[in-house]
C-alpha positions as CSV (number, residue, x, y, z in Angstrom):
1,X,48.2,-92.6,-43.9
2,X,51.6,-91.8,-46.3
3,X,50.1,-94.1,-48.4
4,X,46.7,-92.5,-48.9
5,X,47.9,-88.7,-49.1
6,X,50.2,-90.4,-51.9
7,X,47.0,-91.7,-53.5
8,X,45.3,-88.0,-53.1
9,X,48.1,-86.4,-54.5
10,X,48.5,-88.8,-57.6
11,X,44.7,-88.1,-57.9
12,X,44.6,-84.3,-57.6
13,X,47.9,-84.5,-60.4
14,X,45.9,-86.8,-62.7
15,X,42.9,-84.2,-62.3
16,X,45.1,-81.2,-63.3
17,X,46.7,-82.7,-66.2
18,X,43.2,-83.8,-67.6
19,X,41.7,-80.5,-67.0
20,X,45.1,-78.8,-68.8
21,X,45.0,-81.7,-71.5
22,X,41.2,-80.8,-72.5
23,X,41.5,-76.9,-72.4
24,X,44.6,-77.2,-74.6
25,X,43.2,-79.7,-76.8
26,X,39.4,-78.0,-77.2
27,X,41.9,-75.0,-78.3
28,X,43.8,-76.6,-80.4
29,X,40.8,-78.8,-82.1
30,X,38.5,-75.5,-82.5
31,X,41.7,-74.0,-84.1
32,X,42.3,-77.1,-87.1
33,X,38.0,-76.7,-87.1
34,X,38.3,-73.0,-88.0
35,X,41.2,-73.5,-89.9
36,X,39.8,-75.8,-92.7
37,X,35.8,-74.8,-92.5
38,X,35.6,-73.3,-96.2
39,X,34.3,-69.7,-94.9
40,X,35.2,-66.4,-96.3
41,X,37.6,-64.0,-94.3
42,X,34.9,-62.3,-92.5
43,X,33.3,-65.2,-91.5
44,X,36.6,-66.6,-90.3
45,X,36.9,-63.9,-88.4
46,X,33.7,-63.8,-86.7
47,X,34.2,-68.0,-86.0
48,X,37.7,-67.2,-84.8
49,X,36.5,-64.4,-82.6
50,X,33.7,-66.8,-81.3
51,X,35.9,-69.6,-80.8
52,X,38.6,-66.9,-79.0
53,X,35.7,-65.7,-77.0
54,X,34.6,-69.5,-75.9
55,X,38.0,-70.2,-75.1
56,X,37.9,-67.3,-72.8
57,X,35.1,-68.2,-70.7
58,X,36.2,-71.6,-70.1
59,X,39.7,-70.1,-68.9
60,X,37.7,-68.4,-66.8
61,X,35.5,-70.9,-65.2
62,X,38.6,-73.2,-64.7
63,X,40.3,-70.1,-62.7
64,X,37.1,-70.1,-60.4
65,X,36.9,-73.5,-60.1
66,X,41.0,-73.7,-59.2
67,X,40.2,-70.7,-56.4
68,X,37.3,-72.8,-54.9
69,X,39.5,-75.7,-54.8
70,X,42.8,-73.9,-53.2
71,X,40.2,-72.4,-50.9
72,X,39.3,-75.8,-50.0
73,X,42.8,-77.1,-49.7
74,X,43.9,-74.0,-47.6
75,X,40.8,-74.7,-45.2
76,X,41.9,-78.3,-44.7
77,X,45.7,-77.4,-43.8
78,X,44.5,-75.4,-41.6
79,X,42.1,-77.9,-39.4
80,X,45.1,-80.4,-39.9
81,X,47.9,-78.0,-38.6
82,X,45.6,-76.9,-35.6
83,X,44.8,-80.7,-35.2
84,X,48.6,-81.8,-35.2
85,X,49.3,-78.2,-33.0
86,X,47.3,-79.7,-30.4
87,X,48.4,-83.1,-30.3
88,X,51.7,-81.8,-29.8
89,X,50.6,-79.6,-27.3
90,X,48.9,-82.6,-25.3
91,X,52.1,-85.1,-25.7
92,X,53.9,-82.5,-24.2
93,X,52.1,-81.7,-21.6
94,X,51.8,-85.8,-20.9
95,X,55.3,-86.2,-21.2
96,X,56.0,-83.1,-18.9
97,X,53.4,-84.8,-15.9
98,X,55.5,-87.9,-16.5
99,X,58.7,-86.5,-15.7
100,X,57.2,-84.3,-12.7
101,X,55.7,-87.4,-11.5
102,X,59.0,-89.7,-11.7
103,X,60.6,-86.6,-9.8
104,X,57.9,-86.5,-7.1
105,X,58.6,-90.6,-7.0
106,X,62.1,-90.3,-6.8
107,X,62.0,-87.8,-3.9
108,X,59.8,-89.6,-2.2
109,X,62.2,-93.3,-2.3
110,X,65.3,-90.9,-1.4
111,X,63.1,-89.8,1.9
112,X,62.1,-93.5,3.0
113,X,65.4,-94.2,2.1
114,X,67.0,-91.4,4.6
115,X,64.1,-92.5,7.2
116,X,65.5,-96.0,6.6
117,X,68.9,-94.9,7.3
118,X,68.0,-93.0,10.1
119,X,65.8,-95.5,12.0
120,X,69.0,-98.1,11.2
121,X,71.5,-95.2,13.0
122,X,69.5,-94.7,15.9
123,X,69.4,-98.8,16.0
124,X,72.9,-99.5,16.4
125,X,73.2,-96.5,18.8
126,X,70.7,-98.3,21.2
127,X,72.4,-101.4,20.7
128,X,76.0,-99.7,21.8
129,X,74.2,-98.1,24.5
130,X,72.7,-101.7,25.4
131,X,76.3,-103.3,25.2
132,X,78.1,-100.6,27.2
């Protein structure tokens, strides 16, 4: 199980550094684009604008799809923490039965053993009162 959330985590880390690796780099490669298109100023601009604009949106969509995904994440600590509450919850509860039980038990083996000790007393009192 340490093993696998070790795998999910490498995955999920691999995932974010891809997705920061291609925003940065779809900035950087519409920048050098812009950069060295023989354009006039104005239409510079206007491509740089674009591009900026572009750039924008896709920030954007990344933000939604990072909420949708920490949604996602939150959702399933939850279920796990409720699921590892309970467990813990149960083995206690187990563990408390156990120890009521072995007290019960041991109550119970310290009366036959006082009945024992008993029936043995009122033994050896017949027998003196057999002797005498």
């Amino acid at each position: 199980m340490v093993n696998q959330q070790m795998e999910n985590e490498t995955q999920n880390t691999n995932g974010k550094d891809f997705l920061i690796g291609s925003l940065i780099g779809g900035i950087v490669g519409a920048s050098v684009a812009l950069l060295f298109a023989p354009k006039s100023g104005r239409e510079m601009r206007n491509d740089l604008n674009e591009g900026a604009g572009y750039v924008k949106d896709r920030a954007y969509e990344w933000k939604d799809v990072a909420y949708e995904k920490s949604s996602e994440w939150r959702e399933k600590a939850s279920v796990k923490s409720q699921d590892l509450t309970n467990k813990m919850k149960d083995t206690t509860n187990s563990l408390r039965n156990r120890n009521q039980n072995s007290e019960e038990e041991a109550e119970q083996a310290a009366e036959e053993v006082a009945q024992a000790i008993e029936e043995a007393a009122e033994e050896l009192e017949r027998e003196q009162e057999n002797k005498v």
